[in-house]
C-alpha positions, 0 to 999 in steps of 0.5 A, a space after each residue: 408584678 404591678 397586678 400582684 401588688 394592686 391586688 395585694 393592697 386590694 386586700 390590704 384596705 379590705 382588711 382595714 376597713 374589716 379590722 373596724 367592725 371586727 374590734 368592736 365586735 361582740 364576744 358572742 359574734 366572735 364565738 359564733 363565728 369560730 363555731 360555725 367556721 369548726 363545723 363548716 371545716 368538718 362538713 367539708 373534711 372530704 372535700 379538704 382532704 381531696 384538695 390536701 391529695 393535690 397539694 401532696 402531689 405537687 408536694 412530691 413533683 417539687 421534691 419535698 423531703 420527708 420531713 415537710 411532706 408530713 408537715 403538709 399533709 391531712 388526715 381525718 385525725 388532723 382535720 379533727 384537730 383542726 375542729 378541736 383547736 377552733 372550738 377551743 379558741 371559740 369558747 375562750 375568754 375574750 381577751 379584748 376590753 380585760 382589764 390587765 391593771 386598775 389604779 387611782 391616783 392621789 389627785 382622784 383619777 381613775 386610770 385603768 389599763 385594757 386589752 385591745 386588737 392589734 388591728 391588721 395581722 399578715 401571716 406567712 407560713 410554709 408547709 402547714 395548712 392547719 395554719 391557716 385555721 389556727 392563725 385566722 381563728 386567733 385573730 378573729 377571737 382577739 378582735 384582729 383582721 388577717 391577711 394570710 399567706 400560706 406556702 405554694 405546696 399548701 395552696 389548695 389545702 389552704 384555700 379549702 380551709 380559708 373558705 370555711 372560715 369566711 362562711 362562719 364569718 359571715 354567718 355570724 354576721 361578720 365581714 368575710 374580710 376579716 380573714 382573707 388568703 392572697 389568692 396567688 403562690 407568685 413570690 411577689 405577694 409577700 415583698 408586697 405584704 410586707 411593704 403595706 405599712 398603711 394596712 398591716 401593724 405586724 407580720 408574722 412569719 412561720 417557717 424555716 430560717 431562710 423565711 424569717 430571715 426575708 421576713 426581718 430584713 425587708 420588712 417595714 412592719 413590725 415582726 413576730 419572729 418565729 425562729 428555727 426550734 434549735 431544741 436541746 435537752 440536758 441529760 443530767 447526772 441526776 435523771 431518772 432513767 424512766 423518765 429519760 428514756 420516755 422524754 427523750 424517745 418523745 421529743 425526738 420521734 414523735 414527729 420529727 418535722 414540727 420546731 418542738 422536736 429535740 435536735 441535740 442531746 446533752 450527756 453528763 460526763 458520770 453517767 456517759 457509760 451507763 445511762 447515757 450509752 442505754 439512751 444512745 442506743 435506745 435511739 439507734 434501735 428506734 432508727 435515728 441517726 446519731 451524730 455523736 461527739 468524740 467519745 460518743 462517736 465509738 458507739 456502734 452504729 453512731 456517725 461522728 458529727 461535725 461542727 454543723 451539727 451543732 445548732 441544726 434544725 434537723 427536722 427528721 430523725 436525726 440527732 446531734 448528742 455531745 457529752 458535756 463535763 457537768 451543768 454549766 459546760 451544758 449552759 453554755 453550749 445551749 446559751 451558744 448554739 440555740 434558736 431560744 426557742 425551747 431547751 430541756 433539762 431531765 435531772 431529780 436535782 431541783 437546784 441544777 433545774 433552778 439553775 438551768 431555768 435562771 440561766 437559760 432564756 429561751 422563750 419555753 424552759 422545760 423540766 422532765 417533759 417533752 419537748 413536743 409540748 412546745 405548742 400553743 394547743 398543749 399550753 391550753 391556748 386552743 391553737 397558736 399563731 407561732 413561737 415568738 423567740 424575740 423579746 419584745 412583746 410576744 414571746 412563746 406560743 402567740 395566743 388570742 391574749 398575745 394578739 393584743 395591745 392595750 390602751 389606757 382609759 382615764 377617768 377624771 371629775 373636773 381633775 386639772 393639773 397644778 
């Protein structure tokens, strides 16, 4: 236990003193670095997917369900992905040194507000390899060290992964610090991590609820929580049946493990017998459990739900669906069973739209699209670090511009205060 958190404040200083170039660090240095990390990432792809096979097979030995297996593995096309995302992230605006707002005062000062790094960020994530790309690149783009900590089944995946970004650092003349993985799947590495007030200035948390639960209750840094994707959609009354089908069918199947995927569907009472029984089915046939409501409940094939499937992060394909009498009976199951994290209303009405964004306050709103869309890459962003539900700083898709802070620079000519 002593060695884990010897060599986890190891870490932490490095990442410090790494932080210190990284922020002053020029744009075209960052750049390079997340490009050549792309490149070195697709130049290993074999490599990768050999360590993936090793993950998977622990994977399978721990009895993973379905669900985190396919979050856990890689393939050609998400490697590829991966390539994309950091080239993206790489040929974005460097967020630090913006200014976000410029004034002068009656007395003649000058006063402008900037963009600047958070400093040291601790991500802890499950499953995911591709995270560890995803939130290394974020953080190098916004001037930020990062010390990662992914989940024991993605351990080698990770690894892999984590290696070509510290050769795409250093080639861009950059300390390999800058983005460091603790070495080790003991559990005692994060009670460390989160404890490192002197060298991490916020944690962020990817994973299921028992994570984020640890992650905010012993933390002594400040937290970007991460939530569960508790995702509803609202089918009402006015909805197109096309678009409801296509919306519907997608944020549910397209894959079912990831926090964008709807997990319970809302019905207006007017259209249960039509449009609502023709969507109930359509999901039947494309072999998602139902666990359907009352009524809903007599429909060949369904299984009638229980109170714990109300606010469930099912995370496979699996569905709760209940019919609600009309708009504000949807708002307020929606405002007492969801994670905040993203809810959908498919209507033609714009006032019952209006109405759903203003009442709602989940970090992501959507009208007639999927729900999948859920994610930073798909927001233009390049890659996310996670969906923030809280309210304080960071809420939605953590981008590079959300891994900042800003600081004030003032201006004067001799002004003094009367």
């Amino acid at each position: 236990m002593s060695d884990i958190h010897s060599l986890v404040v190891g870490i932490g200083r490095k990442a410090r003193d790494a932080s210190k170039s990284l922020a002053v660090a020029s744009s075209v240095q960052k750049k390079d670095a997340l490009i050549f990390a792309a490149e070195s990432i697709k130049e290993s792809t074999a490599n990768i997917l050999e360590q993936n096979r090793r993950d998977l097979d622990f994977g399978s030995s721990k009895g993973l369900s379905d669900a985190l297996m396919d979050r856990l593995m890689l393939n050609e096309e998400r490697i590829g992905s991966m390539v994309d995302g950091l080239k993206a992230i790489a040929i974005q605006d460097d967020p630090i040194g913006k200014i976000m707002e410029a004034w002068e005062q009656p007395n003649g000062l000058q006063i402008k507000r900037v963009r600047t790094p958070l400093g040291v960020i601790g991500v802890i994530y499950e499953s995911r390899p591709n995270v560890t790309a995803d939130a290394g690149a974020l953080c190098v783009k916004a001037g930020n060290s990062v010390i990662l900590r992914g989940g024991s089944e993605s351990y080698n995946s990770s690894t892999a992964i984590h290696n070509c970004l510290q050769r795409g650092l250093v080639k861009a003349n950059l300390p390999a610090s800058a983005v460091q993985l603790i070495p080790t799947r003991d559990r005692s590495a994060v009670q460390s991590l989160l404890k490192m007030t002197d060298y991490i200035d916020v944690i962020v948390p990817r994973g299921g609820k028992s994570l984020v639960g640890l992650v905010q209750a012993e933390a002594r840094v400040p937290v970007f929580a991460h939530l569960e994707g508790i995702v509803h959609i609202y089918l009402d009354k006015a909805a197109d049946p096309k678009k409801a089908f296509d919306v519907i069918l997608n944020s549910k199947m397209r894959r079912t493990g990831i926090c964008g995927a709807v997990e319970c569907l809302l019905i207006n009472n007017e259209i249960l017998d039509s449009l609502g029984l023709e969507i109930v089915k359509m999901l039947l046939d494309a072999g998602v459990e139902v666990r359907a409501d009352k009524e809903l409940a007599k429909i060949p094939g369904t299984v009638a739900a229980n109170t714990e499937d109300w606010g469930k992060e099912f995370l496979d394909s699996k569905i709760a669906v209940k019919a609600v009498a009309d708009l504000d009976e949807a708002i307020s199951h929606i405002q007492s069973y969801s994670s905040s994290h993203t809810d959908c209303i498919i209507t033609e009405n714009l006032e019952a739209r209006d109405r759903f964004f203003a009442q709602l306050d989940s970090a992501i709103l959507m009208h007639n699209a999927s729900t999948q869309f859920a994610d930073g890459g798909e927001f233009g962003m390049g890659a996310e670090i996670g969906i923030a539900t809280g309210k304080l700083h960071a809420r939605g898709p953590v981008g590079a511009a959300q891994l900042t802070s800003f600081k004030y620079l003032v201006e004067g000519q001799g002004t003094t205060r009367d």
